[in-house]
C-alpha positions as CSV (number, residue, x, y, z in Angstrom):
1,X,-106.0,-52.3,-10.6
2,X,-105.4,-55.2,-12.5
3,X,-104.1,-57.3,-10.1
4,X,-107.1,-56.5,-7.4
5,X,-109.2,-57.3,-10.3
6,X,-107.9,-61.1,-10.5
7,X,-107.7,-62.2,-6.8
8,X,-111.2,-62.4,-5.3
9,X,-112.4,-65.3,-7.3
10,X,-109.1,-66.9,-8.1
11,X,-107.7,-66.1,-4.7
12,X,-110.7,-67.3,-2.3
13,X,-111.0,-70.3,-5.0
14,X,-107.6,-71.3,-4.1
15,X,-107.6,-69.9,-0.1
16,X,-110.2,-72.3,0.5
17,X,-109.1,-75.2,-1.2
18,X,-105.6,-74.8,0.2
19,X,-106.2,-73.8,3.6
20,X,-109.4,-74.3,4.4
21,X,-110.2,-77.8,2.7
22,X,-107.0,-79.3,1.9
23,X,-105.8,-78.1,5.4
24,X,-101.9,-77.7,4.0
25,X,-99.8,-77.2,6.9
26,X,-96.0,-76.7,6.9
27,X,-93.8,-79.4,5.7
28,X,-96.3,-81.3,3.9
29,X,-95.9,-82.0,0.3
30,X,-98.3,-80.9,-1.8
31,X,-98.8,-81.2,-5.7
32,X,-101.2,-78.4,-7.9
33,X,-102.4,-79.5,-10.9
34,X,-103.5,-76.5,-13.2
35,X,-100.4,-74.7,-11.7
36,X,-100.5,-72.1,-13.9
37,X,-104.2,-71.5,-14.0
38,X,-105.6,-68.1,-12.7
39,X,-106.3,-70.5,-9.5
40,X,-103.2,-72.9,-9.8
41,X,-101.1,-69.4,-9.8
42,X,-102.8,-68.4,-6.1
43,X,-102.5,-72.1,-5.3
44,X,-98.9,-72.5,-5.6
45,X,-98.0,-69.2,-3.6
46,X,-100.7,-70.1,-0.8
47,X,-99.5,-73.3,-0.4
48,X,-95.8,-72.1,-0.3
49,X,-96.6,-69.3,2.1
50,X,-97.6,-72.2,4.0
51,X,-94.5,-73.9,4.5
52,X,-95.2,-76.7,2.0
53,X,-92.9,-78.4,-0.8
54,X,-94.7,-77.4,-4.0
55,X,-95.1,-79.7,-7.3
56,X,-96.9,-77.9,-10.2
57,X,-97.9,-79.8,-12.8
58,X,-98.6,-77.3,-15.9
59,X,-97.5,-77.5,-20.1
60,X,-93.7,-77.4,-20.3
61,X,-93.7,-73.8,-21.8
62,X,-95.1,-72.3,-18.1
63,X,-92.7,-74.4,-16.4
64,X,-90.4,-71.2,-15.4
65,X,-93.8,-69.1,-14.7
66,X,-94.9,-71.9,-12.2
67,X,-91.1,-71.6,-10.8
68,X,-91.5,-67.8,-10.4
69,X,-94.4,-68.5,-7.9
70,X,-92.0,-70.7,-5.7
71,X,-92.8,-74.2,-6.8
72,X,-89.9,-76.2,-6.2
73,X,-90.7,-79.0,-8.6
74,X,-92.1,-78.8,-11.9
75,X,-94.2,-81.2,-13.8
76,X,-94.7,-80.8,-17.6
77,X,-97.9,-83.1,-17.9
78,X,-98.0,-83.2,-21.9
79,X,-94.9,-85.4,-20.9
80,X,-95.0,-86.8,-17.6
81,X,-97.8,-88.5,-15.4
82,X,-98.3,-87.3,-11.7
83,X,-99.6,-90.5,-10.6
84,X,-97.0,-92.8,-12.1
85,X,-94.2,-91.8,-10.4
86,X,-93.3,-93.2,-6.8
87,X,-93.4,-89.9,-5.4
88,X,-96.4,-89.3,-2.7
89,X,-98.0,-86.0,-1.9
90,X,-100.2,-85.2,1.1
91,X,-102.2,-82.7,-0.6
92,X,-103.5,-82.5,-4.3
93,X,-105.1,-79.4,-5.5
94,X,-107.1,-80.9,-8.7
95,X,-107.8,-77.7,-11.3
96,X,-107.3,-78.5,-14.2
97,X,-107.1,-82.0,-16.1
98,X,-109.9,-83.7,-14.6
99,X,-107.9,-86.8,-13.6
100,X,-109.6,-89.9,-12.3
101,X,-110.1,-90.5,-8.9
102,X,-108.4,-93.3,-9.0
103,X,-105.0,-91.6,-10.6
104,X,-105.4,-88.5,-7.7
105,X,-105.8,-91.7,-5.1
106,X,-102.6,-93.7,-6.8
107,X,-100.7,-90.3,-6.0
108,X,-101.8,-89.4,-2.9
109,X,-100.3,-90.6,0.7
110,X,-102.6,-93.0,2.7
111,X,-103.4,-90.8,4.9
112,X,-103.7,-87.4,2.0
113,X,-106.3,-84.9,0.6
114,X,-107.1,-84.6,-2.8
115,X,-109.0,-81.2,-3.0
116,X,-111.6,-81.3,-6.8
117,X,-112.1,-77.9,-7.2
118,X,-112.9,-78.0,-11.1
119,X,-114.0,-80.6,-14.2
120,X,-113.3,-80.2,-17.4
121,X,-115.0,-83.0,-19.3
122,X,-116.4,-86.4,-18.8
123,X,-119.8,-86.1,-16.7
124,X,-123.4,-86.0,-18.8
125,X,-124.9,-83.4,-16.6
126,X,-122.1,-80.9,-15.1
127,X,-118.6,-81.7,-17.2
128,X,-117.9,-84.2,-14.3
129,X,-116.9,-81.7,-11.7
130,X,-119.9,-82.9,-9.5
131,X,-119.8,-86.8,-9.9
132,X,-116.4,-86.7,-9.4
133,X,-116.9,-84.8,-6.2
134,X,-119.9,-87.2,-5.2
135,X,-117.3,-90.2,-6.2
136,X,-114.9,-88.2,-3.8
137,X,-117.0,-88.3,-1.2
138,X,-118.2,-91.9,-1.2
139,X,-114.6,-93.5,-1.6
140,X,-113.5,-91.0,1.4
141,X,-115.8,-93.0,3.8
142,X,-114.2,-96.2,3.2
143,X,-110.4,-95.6,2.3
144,X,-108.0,-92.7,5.0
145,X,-108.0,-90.4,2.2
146,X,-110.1,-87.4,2.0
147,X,-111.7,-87.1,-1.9
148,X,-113.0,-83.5,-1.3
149,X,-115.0,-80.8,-3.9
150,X,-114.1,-77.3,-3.0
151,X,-117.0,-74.5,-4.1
152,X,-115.8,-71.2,-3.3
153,X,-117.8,-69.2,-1.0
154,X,-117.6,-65.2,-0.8
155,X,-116.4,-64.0,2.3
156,X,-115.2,-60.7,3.4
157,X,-113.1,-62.6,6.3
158,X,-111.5,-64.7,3.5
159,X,-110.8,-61.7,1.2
160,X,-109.1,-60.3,4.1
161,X,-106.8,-63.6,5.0
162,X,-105.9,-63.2,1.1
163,X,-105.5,-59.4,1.3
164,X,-103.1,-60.3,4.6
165,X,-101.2,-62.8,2.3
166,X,-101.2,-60.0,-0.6
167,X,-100.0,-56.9,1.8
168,X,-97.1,-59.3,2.9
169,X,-95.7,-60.1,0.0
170,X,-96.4,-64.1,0.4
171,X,-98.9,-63.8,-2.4
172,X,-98.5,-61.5,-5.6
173,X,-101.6,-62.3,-8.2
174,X,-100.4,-62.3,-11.7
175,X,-102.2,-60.9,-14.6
176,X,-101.2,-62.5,-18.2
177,X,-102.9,-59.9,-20.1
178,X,-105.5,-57.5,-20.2
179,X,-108.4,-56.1,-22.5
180,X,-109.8,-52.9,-23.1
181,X,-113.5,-53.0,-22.1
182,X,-114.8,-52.7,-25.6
183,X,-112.9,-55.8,-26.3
C-alpha cells in the first residue's frame, strides 16, 4: 500500500516529463537532476526502461540509491557541476536545484530538451518555477533546444502506462519511510 500510495503524483510527474515532454527514446543520453527525489526516483527508472544512458545528479550519500534505480552514472552535485563538464546530454530532467537556463543550455546537446518540472527559489511571485519556464519557452524559439515546463496532468491513461511500467517490473516506486496517520 505504500508503494501505490507514492506513484500517482510522483509517477505521472515523471511519465510526462520523461516520455511525454522530454520525448526520451532509446539510446539517448539523458541526465536527472533531483535523482533521488520522489520524482527523480520514477525519472531515473522511466527513462531507463526507455533504453536511455542515465546520469543522476543527487548528494553523494544517495549515490548507491540512484545506482539501485539503474543510473549508470552518478553525479554528486555538492561536488561536481553538471554543466561544466564536456559531457552532453539530450535530455535534462530539471527537479531539483533550480539551475539557470543558461547552465541546463551549456549541458544540453544542440539539438536537446531540457524538461523544468520544478523551482526551488529565485522568482518574486512563484519560487521561479514559472519564469524559468516562460524564459524556457522564449529562448526555445530562437536556439534548436527545447526549454520546456512540465505540469502534471491526471490521467487514468497515464496511470495505466505507469501501472504497465510497475506490473513489469521496469519501474518499482520506492518509499523512504512512512508515518502513522496521527503523525
Amino acid at each position: 500500500f505504500e508503494q501505490a500510495a507514492v506513484a500517482p503524483v510522483s509517477g505521472l510527474t515523471a511519465l510526462q516529463a520523461v516520455s511525454d515532454v522530454g520525448r526520451v527514446t532509446a539510446g539517448q543520453k539523458v541526465l536527472v537532476l533531483g535523482a533521488a527525489g520522489g520524482v527523480g526516483s520514477f525519472a531515473v527508472q522511466i527513462a531507463k526502461a526507455a533504453g536511455a544512458e542515465v546520469t543522476g545528479a543527487c548528494r553523494g550519500s544517495k549515490a548507491d540509491f540512484v545506482r539501485s534505480l539503474g543510473a549508470e552514472n552518478v553525479l554528486d552535485y555538492t561536488r561536481e557541476d553538471f554543466a561544466a563538464g564536456p559531457q552532453r546530454y539530450d535530455v535534462i530532467i530539471s527537479i531539483a536545484g533550480n539551475p539557470t537556463l543558461r547552465r541546463l543550455r551549456r549541458a544540453l546537446t544542440p539539438k536537446g530538451t531540457a524538461v523544468l518540472v520544478g523551482g526551488e527559489d529565485g522568482g518574486v511571485l512563484t519560487g521561479g518555477m514559472i519564469e524559468t519556464q516562460i524564459g524556457g519557452r522564449i529562448l526555445s524559439l530562437f536556439t534548436g533546444q527545447r526549454l520546456i515546463g512540465a505540469l502534471c496532468k491526471e490521467r487514468a491513461a497515464d496511470l495505466e502506462r505507469l501501472t504497465a511500467l510497475i506490473d513489469a517490473g521496469q519501474v518499482m516506486p520506492r518509499v523512504d519511510r512512512s508515518f502513522a496517520l496521527a503523525d
